[in-house]
C-alpha positions in Angstrom: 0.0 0.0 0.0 2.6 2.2 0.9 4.1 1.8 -2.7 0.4 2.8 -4.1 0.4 6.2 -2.0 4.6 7.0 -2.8 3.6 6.2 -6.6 0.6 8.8 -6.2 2.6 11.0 -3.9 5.4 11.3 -6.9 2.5 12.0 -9.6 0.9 14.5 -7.9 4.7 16.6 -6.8 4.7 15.8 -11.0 1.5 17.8 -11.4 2.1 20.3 -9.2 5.1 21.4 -10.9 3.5 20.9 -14.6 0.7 23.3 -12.6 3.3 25.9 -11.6 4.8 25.5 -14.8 1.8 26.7 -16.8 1.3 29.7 -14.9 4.5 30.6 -15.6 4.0 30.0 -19.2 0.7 32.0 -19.1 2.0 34.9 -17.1 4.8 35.2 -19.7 2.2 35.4 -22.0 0.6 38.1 -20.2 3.5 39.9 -19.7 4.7 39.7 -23.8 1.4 40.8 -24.7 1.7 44.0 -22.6 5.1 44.3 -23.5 4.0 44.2 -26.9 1.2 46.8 -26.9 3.4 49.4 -25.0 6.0 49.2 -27.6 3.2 49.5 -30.7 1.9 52.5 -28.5 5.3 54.0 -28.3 6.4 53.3 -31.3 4.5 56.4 -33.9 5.1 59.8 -32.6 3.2 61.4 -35.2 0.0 59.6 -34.0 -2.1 61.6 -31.8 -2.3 60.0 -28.3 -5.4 59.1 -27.1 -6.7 58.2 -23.6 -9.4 55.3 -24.4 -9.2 53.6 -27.9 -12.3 51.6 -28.2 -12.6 48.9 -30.8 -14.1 44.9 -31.2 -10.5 43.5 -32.6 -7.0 44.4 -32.1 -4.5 42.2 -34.0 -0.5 42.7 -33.8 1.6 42.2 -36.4 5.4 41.5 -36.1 8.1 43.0 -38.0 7.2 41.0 -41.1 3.7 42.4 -41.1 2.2 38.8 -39.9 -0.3 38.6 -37.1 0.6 37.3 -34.4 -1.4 38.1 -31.5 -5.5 38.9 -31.8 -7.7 40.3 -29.3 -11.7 40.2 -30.0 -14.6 40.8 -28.5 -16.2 38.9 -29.7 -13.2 36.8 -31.5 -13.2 36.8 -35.3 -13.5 33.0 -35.7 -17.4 33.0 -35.4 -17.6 31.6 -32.0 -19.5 34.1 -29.4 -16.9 34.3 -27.0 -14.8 37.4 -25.9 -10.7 36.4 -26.1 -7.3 36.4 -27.3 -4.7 34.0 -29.4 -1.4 33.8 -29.5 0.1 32.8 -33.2 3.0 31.6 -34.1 5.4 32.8 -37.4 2.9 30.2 -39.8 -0.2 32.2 -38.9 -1.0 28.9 -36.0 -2.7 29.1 -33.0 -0.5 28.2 -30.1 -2.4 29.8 -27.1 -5.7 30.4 -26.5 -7.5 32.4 -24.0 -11.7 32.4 -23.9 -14.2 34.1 -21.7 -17.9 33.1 -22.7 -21.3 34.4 -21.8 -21.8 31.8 -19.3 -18.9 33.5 -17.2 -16.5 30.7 -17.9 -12.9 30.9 -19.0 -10.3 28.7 -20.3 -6.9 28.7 -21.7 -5.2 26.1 -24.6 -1.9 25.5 -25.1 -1.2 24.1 -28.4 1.6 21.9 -29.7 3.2 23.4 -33.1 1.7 22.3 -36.0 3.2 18.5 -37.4 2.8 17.3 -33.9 0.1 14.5 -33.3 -3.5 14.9 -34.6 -3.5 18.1 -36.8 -7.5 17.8 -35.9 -6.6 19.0 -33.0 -3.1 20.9 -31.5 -4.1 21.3 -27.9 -2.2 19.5 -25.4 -3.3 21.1 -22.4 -6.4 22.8 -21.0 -7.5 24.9 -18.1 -10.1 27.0 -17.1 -12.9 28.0 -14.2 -16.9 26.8 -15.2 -19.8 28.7 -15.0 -20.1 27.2 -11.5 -16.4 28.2 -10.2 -14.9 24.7 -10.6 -11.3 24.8 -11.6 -10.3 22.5 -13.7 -6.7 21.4 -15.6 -7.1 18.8 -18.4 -4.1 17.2 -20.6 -3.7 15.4 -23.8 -1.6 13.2 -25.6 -0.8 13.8 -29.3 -3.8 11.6 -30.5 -5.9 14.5 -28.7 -7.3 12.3 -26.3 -7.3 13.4 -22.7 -5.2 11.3 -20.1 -5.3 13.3 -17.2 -8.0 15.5 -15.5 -7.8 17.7 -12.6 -11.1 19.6 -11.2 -12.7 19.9 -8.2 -16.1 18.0 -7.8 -19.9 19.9 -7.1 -18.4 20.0 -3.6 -15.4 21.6 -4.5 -13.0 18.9 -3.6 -10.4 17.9 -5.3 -10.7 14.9 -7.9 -7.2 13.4 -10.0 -8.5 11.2 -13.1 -5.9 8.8 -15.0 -7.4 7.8 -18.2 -6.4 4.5 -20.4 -7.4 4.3 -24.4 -7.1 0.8 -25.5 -7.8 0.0 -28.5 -11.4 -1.2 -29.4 -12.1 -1.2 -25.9 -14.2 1.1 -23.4 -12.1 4.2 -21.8 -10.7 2.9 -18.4 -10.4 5.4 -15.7 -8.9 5.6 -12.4 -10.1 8.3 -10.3 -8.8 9.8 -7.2 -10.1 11.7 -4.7 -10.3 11.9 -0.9 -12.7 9.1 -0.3 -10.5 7.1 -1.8 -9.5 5.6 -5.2 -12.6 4.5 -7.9 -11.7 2.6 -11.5 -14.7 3.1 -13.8 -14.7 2.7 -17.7 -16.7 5.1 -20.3 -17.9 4.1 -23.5 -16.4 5.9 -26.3 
């Protein structure tokens, strides 16, 4: 048993710092994209300043004239949500930030394009529902997810390990503080 709880103990010091390391990755983020509008607002001196500019899309270009960073409200792809992407030099989405109606948000991370499914570049997931639940959800490069974190309607903590075999139902093996639960979904 004490095996069991040093292998979960390891995986979930493994996920914290996967955690930590996403924030850091998303605060970066943050942190270019401001960097980036105070240098485009520094950058023409002829151009009258203005206090408030007030507009439904802002996209940045780099120094090749590509975009590279779009903020909409809502976004320009169609979906009703108010956000911002992140593209890289190919015109890809690599990050993904989305607040809906609902008052949800979540964040993507994408993998560069040529890695995995190209139906689908996101590798990892988080976000806050409607409700308040946090949530951190992973994928492997077949887009399927194989690792769920969230807290439950009674806002404690739940660690899902899900299992893909081929031609057979999803296997999961959930963790939580009543103790551990294997269940399997139907695809």
């Amino acid at each position: 048993m004490t095996s069991d709880r040093d292998t979960l103990t390891l995986r979930l010091e493994r996920l914290e710092r996967s955690s930590r390391h996403t924030r850091v990755i998303a605060a970066a983020a943050a942190t270019g994209l401001l960097v980036t509008w105070s240098i485009a607002a520094t950058v023409s001196p002829d151009v009258q300043r203005q206090d408030v500019v007030r507009t439904r899309q802002v996209v940045v270009i780099d120094a090749e004239g590509r975009d590279r960073i779009v903020l909409g409200a809502p976004m320009p792809d169609g979906r009703e949500y108010v956000g911002m992407k992140i593209l890289n030099a190919d015109g890809a989405e690599q990050f993904g930030l989305g607040l809906r109606s609902d008052g949800s948000v979540s964040m993507g991370f994408d993998t560069k394009p040529g890695v995995g499914d190209p139906r689908n570049r996101e590798r990892l997931n988080m976000g806050v529902t409607a409700t308040g639940r946090g949530w951190i959800r992973y994928l492997d490069n077949d887009t399927r997810a194989r690792l769920w974190l969230r807290l439950d309607s009674d806002d404690a903590p739940v660690l899902q390990f899900l299992d893909w075999p081929d031609g057979e139902p999803i296997r999961v093996r959930q963790l939580d503080f009543t103790g551990e639960r294997r269940v399997e979904w139907n695809r």
